[in-house]
TORKOL-4160 file (C-alpha; in steps of 0.2 Angstrom, whole numbers, padded with zeros to 4 digits, m for minus):
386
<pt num="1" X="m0145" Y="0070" Z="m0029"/>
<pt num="2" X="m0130" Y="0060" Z="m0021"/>
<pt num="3" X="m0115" Y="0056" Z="m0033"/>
<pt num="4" X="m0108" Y="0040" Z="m0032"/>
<pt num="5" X="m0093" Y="0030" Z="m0035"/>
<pt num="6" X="m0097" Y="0011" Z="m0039"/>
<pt num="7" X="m0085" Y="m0003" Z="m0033"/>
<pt num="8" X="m0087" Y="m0019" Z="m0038"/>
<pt num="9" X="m0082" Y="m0038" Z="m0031"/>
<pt num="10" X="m0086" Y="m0053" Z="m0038"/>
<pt num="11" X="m0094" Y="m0061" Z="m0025"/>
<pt num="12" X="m0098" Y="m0078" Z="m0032"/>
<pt num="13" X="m0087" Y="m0090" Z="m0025"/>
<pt num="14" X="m0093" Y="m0086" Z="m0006"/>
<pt num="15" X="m0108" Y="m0091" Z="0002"/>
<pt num="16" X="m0126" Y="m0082" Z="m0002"/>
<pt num="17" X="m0129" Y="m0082" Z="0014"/>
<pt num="18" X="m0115" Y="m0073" Z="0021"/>
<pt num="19" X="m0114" Y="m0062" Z="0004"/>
<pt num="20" X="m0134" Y="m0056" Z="0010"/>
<pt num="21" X="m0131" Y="m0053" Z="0028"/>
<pt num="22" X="m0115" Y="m0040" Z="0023"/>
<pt num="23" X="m0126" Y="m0033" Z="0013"/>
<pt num="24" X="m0140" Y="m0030" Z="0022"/>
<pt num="25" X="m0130" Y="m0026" Z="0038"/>
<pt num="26" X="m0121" Y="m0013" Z="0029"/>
<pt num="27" X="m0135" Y="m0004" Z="0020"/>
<pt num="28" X="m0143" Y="m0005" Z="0041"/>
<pt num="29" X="m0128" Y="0003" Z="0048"/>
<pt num="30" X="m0122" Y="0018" Z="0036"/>
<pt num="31" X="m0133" Y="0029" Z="0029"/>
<pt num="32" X="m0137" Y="0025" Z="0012"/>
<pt num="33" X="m0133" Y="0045" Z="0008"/>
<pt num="34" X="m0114" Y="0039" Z="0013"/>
<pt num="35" X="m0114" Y="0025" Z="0003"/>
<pt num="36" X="m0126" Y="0007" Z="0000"/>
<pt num="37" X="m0123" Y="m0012" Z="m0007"/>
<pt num="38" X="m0133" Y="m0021" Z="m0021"/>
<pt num="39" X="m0129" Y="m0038" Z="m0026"/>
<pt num="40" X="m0131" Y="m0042" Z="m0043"/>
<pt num="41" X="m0130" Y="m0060" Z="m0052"/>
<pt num="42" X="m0114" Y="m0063" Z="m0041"/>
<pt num="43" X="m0107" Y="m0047" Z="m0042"/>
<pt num="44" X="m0108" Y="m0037" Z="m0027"/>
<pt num="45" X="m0109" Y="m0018" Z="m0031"/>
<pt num="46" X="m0102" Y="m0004" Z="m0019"/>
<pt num="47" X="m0110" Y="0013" Z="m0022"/>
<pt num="48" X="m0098" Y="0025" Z="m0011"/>
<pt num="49" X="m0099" Y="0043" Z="m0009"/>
<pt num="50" X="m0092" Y="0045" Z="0008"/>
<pt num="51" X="m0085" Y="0031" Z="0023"/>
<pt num="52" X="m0076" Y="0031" Z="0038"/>
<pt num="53" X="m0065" Y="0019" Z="0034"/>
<pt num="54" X="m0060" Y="0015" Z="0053"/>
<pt num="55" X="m0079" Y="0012" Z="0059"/>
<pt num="56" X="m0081" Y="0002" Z="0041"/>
<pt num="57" X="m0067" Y="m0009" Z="0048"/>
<pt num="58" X="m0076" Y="m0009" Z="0066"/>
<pt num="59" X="m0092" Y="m0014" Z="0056"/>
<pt num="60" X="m0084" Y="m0029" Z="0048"/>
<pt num="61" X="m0076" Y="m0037" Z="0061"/>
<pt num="62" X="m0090" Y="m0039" Z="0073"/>
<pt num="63" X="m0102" Y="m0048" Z="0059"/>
<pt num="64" X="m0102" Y="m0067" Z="0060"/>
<pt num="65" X="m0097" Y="m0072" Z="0041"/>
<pt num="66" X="m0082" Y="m0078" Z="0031"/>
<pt num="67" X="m0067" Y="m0069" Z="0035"/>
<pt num="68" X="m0061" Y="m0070" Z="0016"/>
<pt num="69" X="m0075" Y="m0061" Z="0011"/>
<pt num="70" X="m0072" Y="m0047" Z="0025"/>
<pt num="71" X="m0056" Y="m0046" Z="0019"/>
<pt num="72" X="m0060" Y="m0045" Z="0001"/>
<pt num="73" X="m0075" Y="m0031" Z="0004"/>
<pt num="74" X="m0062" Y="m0021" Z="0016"/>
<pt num="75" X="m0047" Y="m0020" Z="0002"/>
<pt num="76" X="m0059" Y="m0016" Z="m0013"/>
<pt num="77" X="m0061" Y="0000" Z="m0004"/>
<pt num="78" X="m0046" Y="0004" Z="0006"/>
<pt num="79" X="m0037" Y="0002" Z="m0009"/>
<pt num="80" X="m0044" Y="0015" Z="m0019"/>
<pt num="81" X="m0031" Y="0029" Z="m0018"/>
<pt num="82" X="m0044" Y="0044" Z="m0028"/>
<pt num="83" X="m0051" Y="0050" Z="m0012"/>
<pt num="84" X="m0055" Y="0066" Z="m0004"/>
<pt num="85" X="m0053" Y="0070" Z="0017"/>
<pt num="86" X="m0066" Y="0078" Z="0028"/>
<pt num="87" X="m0066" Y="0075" Z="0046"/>
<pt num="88" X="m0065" Y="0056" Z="0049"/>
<pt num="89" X="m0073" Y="0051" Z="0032"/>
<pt num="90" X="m0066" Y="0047" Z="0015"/>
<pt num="91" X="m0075" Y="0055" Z="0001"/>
<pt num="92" X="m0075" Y="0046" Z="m0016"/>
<pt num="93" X="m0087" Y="0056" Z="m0025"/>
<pt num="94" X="m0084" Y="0075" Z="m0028"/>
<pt num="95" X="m0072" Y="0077" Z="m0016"/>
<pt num="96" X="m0064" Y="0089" Z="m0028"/>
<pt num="97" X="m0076" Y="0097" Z="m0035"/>
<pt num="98" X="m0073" Y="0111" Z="m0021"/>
<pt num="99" X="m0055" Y="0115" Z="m0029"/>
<pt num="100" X="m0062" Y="0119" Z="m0045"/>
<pt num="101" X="m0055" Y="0135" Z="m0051"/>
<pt num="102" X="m0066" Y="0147" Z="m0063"/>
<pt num="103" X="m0058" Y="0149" Z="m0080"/>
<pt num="104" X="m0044" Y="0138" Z="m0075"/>
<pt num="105" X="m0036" Y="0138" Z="m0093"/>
<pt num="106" X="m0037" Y="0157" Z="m0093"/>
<pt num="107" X="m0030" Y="0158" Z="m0078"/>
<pt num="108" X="m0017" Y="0147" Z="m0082"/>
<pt num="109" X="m0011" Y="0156" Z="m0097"/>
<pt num="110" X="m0011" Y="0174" Z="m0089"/>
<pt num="111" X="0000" Y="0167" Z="m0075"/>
<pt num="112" X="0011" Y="0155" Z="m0086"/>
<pt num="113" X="0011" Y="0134" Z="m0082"/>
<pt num="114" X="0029" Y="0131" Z="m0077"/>
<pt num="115" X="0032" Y="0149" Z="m0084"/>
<pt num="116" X="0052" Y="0144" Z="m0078"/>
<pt num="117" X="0054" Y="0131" Z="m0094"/>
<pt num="118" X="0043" Y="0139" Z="m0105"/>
<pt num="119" X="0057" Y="0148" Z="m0116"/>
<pt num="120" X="0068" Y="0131" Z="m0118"/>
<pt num="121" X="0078" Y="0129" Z="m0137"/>
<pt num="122" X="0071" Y="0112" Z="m0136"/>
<pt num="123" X="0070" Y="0103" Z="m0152"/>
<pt num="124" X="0056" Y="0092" Z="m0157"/>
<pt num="125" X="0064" Y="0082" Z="m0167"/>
<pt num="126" X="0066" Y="0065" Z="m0160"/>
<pt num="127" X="0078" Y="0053" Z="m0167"/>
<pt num="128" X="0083" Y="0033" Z="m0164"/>
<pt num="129" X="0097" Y="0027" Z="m0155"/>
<pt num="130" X="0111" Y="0019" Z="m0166"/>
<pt num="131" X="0107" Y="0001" Z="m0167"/>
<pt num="132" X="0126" Y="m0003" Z="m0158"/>
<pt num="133" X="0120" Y="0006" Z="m0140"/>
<pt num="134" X="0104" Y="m0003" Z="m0139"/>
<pt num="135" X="0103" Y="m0017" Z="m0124"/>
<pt num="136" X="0119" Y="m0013" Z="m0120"/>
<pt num="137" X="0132" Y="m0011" Z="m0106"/>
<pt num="138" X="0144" Y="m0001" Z="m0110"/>
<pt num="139" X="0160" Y="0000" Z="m0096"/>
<pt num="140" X="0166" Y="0019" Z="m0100"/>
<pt num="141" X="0164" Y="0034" Z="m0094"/>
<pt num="142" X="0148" Y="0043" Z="m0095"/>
<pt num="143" X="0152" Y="0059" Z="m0103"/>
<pt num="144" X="0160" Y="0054" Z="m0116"/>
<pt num="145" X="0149" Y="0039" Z="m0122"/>
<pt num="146" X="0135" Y="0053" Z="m0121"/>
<pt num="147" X="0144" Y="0062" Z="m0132"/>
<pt num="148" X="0142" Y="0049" Z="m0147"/>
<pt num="149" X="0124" Y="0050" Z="m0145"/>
<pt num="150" X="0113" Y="0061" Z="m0156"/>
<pt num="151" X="0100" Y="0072" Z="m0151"/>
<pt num="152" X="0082" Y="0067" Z="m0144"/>
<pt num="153" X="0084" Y="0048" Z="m0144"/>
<pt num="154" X="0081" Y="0041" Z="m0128"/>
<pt num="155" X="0062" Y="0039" Z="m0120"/>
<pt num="156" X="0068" Y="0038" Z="m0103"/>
<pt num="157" X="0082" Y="0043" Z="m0090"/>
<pt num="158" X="0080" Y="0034" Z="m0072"/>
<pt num="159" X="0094" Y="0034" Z="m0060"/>
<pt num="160" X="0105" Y="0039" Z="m0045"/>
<pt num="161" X="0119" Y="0051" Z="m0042"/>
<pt num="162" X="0135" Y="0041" Z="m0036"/>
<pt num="163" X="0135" Y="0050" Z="m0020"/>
<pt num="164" X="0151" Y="0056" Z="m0011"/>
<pt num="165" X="0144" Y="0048" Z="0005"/>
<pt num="166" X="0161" Y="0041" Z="0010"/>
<pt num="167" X="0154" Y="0024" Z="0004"/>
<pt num="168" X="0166" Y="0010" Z="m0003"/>
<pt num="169" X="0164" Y="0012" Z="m0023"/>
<pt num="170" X="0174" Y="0002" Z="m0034"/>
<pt num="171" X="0183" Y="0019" Z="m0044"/>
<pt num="172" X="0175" Y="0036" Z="m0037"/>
<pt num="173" X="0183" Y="0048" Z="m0029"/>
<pt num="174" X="0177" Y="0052" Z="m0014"/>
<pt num="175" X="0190" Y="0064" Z="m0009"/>
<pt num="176" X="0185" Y="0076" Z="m0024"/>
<pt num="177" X="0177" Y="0092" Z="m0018"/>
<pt num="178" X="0160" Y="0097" Z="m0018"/>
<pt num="179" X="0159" Y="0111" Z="m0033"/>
<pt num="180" X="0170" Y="0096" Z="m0043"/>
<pt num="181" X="0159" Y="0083" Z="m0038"/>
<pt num="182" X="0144" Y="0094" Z="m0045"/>
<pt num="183" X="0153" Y="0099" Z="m0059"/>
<pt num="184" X="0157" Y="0083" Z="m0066"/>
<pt num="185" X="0139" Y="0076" Z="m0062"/>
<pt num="186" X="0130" Y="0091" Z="m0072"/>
<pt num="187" X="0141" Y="0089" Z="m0086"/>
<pt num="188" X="0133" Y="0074" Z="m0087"/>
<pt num="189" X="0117" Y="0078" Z="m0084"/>
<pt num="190" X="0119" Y="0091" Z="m0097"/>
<pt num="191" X="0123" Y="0077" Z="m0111"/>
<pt num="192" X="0109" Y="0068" Z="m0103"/>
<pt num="193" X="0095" Y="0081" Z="m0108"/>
<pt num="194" X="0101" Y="0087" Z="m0124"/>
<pt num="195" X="0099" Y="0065" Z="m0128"/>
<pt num="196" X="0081" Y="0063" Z="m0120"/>
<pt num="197" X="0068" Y="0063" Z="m0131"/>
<pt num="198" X="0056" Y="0080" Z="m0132"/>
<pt num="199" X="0041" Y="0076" Z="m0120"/>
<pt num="200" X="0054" Y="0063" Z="m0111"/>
<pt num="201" X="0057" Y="0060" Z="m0094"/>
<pt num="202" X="0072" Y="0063" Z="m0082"/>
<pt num="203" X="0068" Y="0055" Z="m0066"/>
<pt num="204" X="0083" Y="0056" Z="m0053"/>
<pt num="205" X="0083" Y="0045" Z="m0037"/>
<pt num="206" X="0091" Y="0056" Z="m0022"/>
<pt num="207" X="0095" Y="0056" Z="m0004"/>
<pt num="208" X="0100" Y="0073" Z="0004"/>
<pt num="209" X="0115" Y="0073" Z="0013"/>
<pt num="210" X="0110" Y="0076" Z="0030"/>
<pt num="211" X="0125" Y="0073" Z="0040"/>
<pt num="212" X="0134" Y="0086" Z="0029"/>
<pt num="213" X="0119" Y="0099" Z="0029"/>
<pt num="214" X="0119" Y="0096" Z="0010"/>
<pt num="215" X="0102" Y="0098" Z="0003"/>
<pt num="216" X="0106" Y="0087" Z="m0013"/>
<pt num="217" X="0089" Y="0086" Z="m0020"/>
<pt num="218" X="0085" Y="0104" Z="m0019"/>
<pt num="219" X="0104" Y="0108" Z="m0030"/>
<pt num="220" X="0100" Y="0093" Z="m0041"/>
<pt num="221" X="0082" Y="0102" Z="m0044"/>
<pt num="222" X="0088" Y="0120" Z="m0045"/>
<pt num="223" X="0099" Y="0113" Z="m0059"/>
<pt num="224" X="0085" Y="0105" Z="m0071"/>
<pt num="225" X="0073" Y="0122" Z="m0069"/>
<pt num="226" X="0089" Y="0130" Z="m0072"/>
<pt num="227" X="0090" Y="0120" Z="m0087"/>
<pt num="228" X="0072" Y="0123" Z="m0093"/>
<pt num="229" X="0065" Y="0105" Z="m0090"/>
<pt num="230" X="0049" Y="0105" Z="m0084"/>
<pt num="231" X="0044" Y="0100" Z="m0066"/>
<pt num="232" X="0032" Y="0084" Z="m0064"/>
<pt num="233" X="0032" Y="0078" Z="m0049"/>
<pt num="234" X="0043" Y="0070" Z="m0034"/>
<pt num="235" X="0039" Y="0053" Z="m0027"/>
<pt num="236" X="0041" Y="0049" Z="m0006"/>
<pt num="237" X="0051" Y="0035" Z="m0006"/>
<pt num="238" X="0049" Y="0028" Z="0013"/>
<pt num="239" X="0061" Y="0015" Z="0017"/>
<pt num="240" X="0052" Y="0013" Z="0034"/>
<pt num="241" X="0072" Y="0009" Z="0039"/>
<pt num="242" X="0074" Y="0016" Z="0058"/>
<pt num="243" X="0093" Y="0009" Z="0059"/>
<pt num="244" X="0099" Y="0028" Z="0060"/>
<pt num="245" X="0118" Y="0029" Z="0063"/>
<pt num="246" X="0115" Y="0044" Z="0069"/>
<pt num="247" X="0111" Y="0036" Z="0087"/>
<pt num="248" X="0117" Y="0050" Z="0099"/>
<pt num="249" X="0102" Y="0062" Z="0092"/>
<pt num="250" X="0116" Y="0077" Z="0091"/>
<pt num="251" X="0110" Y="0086" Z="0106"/>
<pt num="252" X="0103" Y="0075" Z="0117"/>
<pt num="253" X="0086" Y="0083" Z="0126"/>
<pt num="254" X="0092" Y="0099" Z="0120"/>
<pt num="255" X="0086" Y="0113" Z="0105"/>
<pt num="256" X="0104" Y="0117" Z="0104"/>
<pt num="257" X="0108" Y="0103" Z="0088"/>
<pt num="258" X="0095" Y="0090" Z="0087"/>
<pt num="259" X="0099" Y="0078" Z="0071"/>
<pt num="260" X="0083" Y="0074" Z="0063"/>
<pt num="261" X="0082" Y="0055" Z="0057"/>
<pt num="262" X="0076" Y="0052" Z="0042"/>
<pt num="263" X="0068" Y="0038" Z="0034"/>
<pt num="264" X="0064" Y="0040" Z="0017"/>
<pt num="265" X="0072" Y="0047" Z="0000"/>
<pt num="266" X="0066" Y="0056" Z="m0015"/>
<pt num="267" X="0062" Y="0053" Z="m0032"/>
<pt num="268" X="0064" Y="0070" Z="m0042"/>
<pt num="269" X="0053" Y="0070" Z="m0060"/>
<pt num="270" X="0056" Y="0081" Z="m0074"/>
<pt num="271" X="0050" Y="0082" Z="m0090"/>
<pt num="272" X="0059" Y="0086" Z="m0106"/>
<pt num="273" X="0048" Y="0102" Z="m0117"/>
<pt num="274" X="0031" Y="0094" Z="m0113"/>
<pt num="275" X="0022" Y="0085" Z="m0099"/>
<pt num="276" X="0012" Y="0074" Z="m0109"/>
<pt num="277" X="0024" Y="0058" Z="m0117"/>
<pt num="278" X="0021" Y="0050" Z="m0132"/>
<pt num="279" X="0018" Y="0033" Z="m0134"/>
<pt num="280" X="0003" Y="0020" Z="m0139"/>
<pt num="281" X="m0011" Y="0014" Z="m0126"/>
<pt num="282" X="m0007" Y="m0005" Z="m0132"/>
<pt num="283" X="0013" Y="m0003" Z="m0126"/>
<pt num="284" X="0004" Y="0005" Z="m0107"/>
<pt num="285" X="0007" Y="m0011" Z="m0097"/>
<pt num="286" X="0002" Y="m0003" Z="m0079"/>
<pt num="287" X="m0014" Y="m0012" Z="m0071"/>
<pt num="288" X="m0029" Y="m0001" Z="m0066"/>
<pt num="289" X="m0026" Y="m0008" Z="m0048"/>
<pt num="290" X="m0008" Y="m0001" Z="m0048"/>
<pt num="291" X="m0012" Y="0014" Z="m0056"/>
<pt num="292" X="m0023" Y="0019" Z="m0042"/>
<pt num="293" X="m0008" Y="0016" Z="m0029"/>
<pt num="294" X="0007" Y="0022" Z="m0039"/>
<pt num="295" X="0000" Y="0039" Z="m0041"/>
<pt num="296" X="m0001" Y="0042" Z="m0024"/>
<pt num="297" X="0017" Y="0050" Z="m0021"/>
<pt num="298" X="0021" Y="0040" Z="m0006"/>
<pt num="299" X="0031" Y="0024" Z="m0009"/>
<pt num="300" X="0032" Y="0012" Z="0003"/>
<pt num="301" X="0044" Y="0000" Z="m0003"/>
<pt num="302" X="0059" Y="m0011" Z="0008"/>
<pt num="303" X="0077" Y="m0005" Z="0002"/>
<pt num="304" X="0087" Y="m0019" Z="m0007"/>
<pt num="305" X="0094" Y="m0033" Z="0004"/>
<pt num="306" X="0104" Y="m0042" Z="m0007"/>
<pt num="307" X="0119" Y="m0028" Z="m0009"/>
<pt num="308" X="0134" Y="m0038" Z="m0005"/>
<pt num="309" X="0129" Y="m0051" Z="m0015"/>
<pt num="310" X="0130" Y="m0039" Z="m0030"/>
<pt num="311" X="0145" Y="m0030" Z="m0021"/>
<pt num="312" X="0138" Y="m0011" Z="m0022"/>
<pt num="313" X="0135" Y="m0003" Z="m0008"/>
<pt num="314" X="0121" Y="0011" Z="m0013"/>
<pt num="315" X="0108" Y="0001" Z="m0023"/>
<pt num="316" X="0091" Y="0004" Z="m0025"/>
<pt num="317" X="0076" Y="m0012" Z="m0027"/>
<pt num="318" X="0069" Y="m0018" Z="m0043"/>
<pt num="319" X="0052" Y="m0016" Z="m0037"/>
<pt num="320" X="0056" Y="0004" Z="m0035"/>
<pt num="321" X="0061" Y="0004" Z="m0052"/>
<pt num="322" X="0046" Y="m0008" Z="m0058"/>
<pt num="323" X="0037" Y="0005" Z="m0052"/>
<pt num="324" X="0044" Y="0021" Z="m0062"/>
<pt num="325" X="0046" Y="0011" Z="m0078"/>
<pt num="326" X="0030" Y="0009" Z="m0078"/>
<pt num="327" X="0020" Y="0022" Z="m0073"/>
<pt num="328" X="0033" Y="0035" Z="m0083"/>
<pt num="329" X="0037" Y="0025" Z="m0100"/>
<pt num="330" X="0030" Y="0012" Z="m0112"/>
<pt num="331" X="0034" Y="m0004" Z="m0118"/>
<pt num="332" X="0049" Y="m0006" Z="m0130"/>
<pt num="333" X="0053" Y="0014" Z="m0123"/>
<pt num="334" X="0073" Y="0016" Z="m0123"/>
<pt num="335" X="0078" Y="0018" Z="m0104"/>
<pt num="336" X="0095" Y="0024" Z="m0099"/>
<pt num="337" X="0104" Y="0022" Z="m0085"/>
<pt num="338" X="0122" Y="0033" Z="m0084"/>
<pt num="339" X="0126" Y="0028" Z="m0067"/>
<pt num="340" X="0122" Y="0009" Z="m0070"/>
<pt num="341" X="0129" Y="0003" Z="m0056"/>
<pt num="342" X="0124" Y="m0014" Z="m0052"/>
<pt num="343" X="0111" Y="m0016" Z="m0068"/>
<pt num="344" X="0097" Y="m0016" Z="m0056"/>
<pt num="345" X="0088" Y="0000" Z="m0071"/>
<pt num="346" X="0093" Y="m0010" Z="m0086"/>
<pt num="347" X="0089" Y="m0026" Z="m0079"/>
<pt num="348" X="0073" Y="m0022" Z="m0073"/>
<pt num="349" X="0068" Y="m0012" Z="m0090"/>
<pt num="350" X="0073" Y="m0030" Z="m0098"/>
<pt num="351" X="0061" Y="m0038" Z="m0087"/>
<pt num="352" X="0045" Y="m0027" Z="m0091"/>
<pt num="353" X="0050" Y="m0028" Z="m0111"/>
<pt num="354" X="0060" Y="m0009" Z="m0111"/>
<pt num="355" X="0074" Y="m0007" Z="m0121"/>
<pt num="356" X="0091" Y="0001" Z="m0112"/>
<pt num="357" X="0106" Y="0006" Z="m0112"/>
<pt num="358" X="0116" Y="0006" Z="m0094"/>
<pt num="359" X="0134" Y="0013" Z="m0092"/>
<pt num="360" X="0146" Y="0012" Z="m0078"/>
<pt num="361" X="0164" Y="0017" Z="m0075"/>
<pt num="362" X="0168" Y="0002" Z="m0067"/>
<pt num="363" X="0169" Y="m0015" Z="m0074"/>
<pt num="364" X="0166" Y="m0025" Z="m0059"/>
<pt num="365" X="0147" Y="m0018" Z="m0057"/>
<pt num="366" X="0146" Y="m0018" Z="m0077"/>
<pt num="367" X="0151" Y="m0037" Z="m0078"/>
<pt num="368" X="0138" Y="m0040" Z="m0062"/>
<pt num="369" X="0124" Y="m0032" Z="m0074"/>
<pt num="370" X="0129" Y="m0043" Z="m0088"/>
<pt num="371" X="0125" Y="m0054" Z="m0077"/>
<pt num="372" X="0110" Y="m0052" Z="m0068"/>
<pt num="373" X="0103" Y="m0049" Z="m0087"/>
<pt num="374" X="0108" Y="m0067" Z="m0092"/>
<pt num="375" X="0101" Y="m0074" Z="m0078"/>
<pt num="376" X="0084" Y="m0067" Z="m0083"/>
<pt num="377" X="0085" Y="m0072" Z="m0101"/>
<pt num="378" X="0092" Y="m0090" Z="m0095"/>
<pt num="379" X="0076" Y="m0091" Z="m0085"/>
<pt num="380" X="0066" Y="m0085" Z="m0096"/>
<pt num="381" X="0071" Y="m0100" Z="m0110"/>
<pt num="382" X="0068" Y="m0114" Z="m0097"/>
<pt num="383" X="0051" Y="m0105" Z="m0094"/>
<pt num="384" X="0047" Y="m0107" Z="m0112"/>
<pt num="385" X="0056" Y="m0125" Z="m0114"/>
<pt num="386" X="0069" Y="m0119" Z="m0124"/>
């Protein structure tokens, strides 16, 4: 018997006419092993197991109804990221089924899940964050605000190293070597884990350094298994950005030193004792819809255009940080930033009701995150009338 998956649009607001002939077309063209359409009081219902999503495309543009409702048939199922590969055909319905593993668990605990973090000192013990570092910006120096912080009391860390890409920051030295540079940043990444939350995550925007042969995600990684925090995940970002300074190629039509442009950056995740996070189900506020897309580790998001205007020359977008917020914390979480920068963590955690606490060296980005924050709650109050 055929499994199937079952997508459903509401359908009422087109024309019955139109809404029969997809149907009837559809459930003509594909086999209804592969997948069939019933219409149901309004509802139209998509009973998927397998499709070719590019003759499924062919098949809707040559039949003669509403575009909208093409439209609105094609996206419900090209937007569903679960899907299994074979050939030329999606399959939605046991397409993992094959990558079933007998006595998984067993297997699992003969071989030893992220065995490399699996005899961390971690406490369990989680504690609050003192009342005078919540939704703040604090203008000081990292390490030594960490320092005041107790143990376990901060849900989630999201940021990026202040690189030493020769870029114009406002007070970082960019003449320090590279075992200083790494130094300095692990001692703060140090303070960061011993503050997170057990079962927290520490997620860690970075770009290798690929005109210095640096690969800085693969030290920055090395360093948390090093450090016994568990493994999650890493995130594509693809930036789609093809402006390569890099122009000349290195060795133009020749093997000898090709330079290899890149287009994309990662987003490293890593978890503090546990995978799983606490939290309550009422605090998730990630839609099913973006559920479905986020977890598919490929981000496709523009980088942020408005850099001289906040006058930081190595920011990343809201929308990049929308996403990790949610899809990796909960409502009222505490999110830390310890390279704010130009606020665009903390602002955004204020935005989807976070709690946070950002801190930057430099009081020229700290005073721009103040104010981006004020903006919001000054928009928000004419919103509401106030």
């Amino acid at each position: 018997m055929t499994d199937y998956r079952d997508e459903t649009l509401d359908v009422s607001s087109f024309a019955i006419d139109d809404c029969e002939q997809l149907l009837k077309s559809f459930n003509i063209h594909f086999p209804s092993t592969d997948a069939y359409m019933d219409l149901v009081d309004g509802i139209l219902h998509i009973y998927l197991c397998q499709l070719d999503i590019s003759k499924f495309e062919e098949f809707l543009a040559l039949l003669e109804i509403d575009k909208a409702l093409k439209d609105a048939v094609f996206n419900v199922i090209n937007n569903i990221g679960s899907y299994g590969l074979r050939g030329s055909k999606r399959h939605f319905s046991g397409y993992n089924a094959e990558r079933k593993v007998s006595n998984r668990k067993v297997k699992e605990q003969n071989r030893g899940k992220h065995y490399y973090a699996n005899d961390n000192s971690f406490s369990k013990d989680n504690n609050s964050l003192p009342f005078e570092f919540e939704n703040k910006i604090v203008c000081a120096d990292s390490l030594e605000v960490l320092k005041k912080l107790p143990d376990n009391c901060v849900d989630i860390i999201f940021t990026s190293p202040p690189y030493n890409f020769g870029l114009e920051y406002d007070t970082h030295n960019d003449t320090a070597s590279w075992n200083s540079y790494y130094d300095m940043l692990f001692n703060i990444f140090n303070e960061c884990i011993r503050v997170l939350k057990y079962g927290g995550r520490f997620i860690v925007n970075v770009q290798p350094l690929y005109s210095d042969y640096i690969p800085s995600h693969h030290i920055i990684s090395n360093f948390f298994i090093e450090n016994k925090m568990i493994w999650k995940g890493e995130i594509l970002w693809e930036k789609n950005n093809y402006n390569c300074k890099m122009c000349s190629y290195g060795s133009w039509k020749s093997p000898a030193s090709p330079y290899l442009k890149y287009t994309w950056e990662f987003i490293e995740i890593y978890c503090k004792g546990n995978l799983k996070k606490a939290g309550k189900t009422v605090d998730a506020d990630i839609t099913a819809e973006e559920f479905k897309s986020w977890v598919v580790a490929k981000w496709s998001i523009a980088p942020e255009r408005h850099m001289k205007e906040f006058g930081h020359p190595a920011m990343f977008p809201e929308g990049l940080v929308e996403r990790v917020l949610k899809l990796f914390s909960f409502k009222n979480d505490l999110v830390l930033d310890p390279f704010n920068g130009a606020g665009t963590t903390t602002v955004v955690a204020k935005k989807t009701g976070r709690r946070y606490l950002g801190i930057d060296i430099s009081k020229e980005y700290c005073d721009t995150a103040e104010k981006r924050i004020k903006e919001f709650d000054n928009c928000q109050q004419m919103t509401l009338g106030f």
